[in-house]
C-alpha positions as CSV (number, residue, x, y, z in Angstrom):
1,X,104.2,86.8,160.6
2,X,101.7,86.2,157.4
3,X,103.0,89.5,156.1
4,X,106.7,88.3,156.1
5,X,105.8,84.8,154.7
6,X,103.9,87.0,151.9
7,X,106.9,88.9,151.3
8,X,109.3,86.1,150.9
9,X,106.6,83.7,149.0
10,X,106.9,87.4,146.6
11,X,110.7,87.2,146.5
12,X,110.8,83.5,145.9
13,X,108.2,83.7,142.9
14,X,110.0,87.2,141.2
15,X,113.2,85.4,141.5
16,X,112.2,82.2,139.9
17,X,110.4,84.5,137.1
18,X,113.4,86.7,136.1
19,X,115.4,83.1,136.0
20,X,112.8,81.7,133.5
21,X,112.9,85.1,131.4
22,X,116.9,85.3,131.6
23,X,116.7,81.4,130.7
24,X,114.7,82.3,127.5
25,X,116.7,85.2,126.8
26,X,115.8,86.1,123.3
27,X,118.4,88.0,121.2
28,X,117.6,91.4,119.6
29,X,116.9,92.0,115.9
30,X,120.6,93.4,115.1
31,X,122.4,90.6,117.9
32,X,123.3,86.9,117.1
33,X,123.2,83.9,119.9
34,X,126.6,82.4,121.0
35,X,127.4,80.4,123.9
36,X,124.0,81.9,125.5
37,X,125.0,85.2,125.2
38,X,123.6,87.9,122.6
39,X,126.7,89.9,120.7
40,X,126.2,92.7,118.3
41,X,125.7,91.8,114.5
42,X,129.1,92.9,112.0
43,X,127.7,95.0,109.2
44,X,127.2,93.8,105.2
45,X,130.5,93.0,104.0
46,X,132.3,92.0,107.9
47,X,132.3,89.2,109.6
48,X,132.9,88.2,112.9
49,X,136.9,88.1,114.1
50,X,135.8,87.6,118.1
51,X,132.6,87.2,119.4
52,X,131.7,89.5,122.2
53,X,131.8,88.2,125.8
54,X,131.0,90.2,129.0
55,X,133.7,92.9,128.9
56,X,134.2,93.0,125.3
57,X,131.8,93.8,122.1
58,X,131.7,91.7,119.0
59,X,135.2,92.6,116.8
60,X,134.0,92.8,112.9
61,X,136.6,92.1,110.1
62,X,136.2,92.8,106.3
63,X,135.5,90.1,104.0
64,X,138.7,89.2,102.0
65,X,139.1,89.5,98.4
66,X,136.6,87.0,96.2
67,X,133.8,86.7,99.6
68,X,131.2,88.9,100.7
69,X,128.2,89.2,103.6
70,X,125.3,91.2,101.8
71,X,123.3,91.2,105.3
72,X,124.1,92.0,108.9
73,X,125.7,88.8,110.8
74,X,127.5,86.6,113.3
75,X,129.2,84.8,110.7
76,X,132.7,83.8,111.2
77,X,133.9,83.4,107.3
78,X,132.3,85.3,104.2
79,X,130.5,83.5,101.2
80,X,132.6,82.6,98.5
81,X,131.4,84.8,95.2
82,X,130.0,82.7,92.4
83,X,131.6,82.1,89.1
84,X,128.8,82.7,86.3
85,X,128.5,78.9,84.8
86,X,128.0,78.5,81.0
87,X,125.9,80.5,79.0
88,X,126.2,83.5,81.2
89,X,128.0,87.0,81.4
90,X,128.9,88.7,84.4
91,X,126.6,91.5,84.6
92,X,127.9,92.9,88.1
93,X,130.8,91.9,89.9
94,X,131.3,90.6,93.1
95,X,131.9,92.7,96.3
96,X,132.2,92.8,99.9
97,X,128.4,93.6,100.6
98,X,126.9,91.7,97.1
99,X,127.6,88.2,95.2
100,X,128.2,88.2,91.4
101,X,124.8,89.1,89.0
102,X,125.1,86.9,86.0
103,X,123.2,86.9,83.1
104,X,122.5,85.0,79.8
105,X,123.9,85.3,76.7
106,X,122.7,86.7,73.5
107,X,119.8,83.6,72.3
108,X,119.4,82.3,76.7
109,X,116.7,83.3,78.7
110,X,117.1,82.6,82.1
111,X,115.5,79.2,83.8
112,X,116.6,80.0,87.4
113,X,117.0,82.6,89.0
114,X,118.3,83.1,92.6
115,X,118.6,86.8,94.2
116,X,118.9,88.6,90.9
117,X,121.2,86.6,89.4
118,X,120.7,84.2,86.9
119,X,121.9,80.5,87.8
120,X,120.9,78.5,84.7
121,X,120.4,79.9,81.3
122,X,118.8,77.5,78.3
123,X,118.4,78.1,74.7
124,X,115.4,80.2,73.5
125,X,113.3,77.6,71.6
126,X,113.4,77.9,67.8
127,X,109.8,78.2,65.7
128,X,108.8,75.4,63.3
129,X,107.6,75.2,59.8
130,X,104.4,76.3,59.7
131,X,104.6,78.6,63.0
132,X,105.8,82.5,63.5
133,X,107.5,84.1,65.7
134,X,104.4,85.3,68.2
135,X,107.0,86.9,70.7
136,X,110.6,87.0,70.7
137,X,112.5,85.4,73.8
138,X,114.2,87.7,75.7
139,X,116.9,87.5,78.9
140,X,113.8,86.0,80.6
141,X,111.5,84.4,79.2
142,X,111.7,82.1,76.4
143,X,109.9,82.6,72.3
144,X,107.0,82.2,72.1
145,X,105.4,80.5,68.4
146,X,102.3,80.9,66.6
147,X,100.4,78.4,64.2
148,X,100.0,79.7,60.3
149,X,96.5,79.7,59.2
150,X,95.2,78.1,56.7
151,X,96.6,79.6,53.3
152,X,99.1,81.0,55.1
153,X,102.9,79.4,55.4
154,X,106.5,80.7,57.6
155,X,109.6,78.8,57.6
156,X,109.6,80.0,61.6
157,X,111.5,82.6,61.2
158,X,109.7,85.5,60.9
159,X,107.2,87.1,62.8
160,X,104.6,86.8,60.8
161,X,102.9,84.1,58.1
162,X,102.9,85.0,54.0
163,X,99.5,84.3,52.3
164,X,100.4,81.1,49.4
165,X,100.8,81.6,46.1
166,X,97.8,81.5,44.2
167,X,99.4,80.0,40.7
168,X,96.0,80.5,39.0
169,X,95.9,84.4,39.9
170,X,99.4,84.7,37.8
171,X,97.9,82.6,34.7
172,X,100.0,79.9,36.1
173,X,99.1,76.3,37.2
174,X,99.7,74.4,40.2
């Protein structure tokens, strides 16, 4: 009699166990979660025409022309490719599996940057009078500009300072 109480106390608590495990079902790396039940991811550049059910695996559908998925998913619509904004180039195009890259322009360097690309571009900063040009800007990162020492003079424009005229050294004065 204790051995079959034992026995169905067992039953009773692996029941109620697998319940709390199927209850807290957590999908695998490559599945999504819909509706409670785990369905296999569509592949970069697909996204999801049916989710799966019990009889029937997940049905995958290319993105259409100007959208893309550039990671596995349960997504139901693609993301919409960027447009480059104002003082920036495409510098790859938009597909199924990747977004547009955008760049800056000849004299931009890039402020933000999101995945690659290049969402905001500014104006490289210009050198003063009295300052060279320490280190040109480039695509990313902006000039950098040195101060002229004493006896020493730049419009900022070049990348170095000219030593003054000494008047008195040409039999000239001041």
């Amino acid at each position: 009699m204790k051995m079959q109480l034992l026995l169905v106390i067992l039953y009773i608590v692996s029941i109620a166990l697998l319940y709390i495990e199927l209850a807290y079902c957590v999908c695998a790396s490559a599945e999504y979660e819909i509706n409670g039940h785990c369905c296999p991811m569509c592949a970069p550049g697909n996204r999801v025409l049916w989710h799966c059910t019990v009889d029937t695996s997940t049905t995958c559908e290319s993105c259409s022309a100007s959208t893309y998925t550039d990671e596995p998913n349960g997504l139901e619509i693609c993301f919409p490719c960027s447009a480059c904004d104002a003082g920036l180039r495409i510098q790859k195009a938009c597909t199924q599996l990747s977004d547009t890259v955008c760049d800056p322009l000849e004299g931009l360097f890039c402020m933000i940057q999101e995945k690659g690309s290049c969402k905001l571009a500014v104006k490289h900063s210009q050198c003063k009078p009295g300052e060279y040009i320490q280190q040109r800007g480039t695509a990313n990162t902006d000039t950098v500009c040195g101060a002229c020492i004493n006896g020493t003079y730049n419009d900022g424009t070049f990348t170095a300072c000219q030593p003054h005229t000494l008047c008195q050294s040409m039999g000239r004065k001041q």
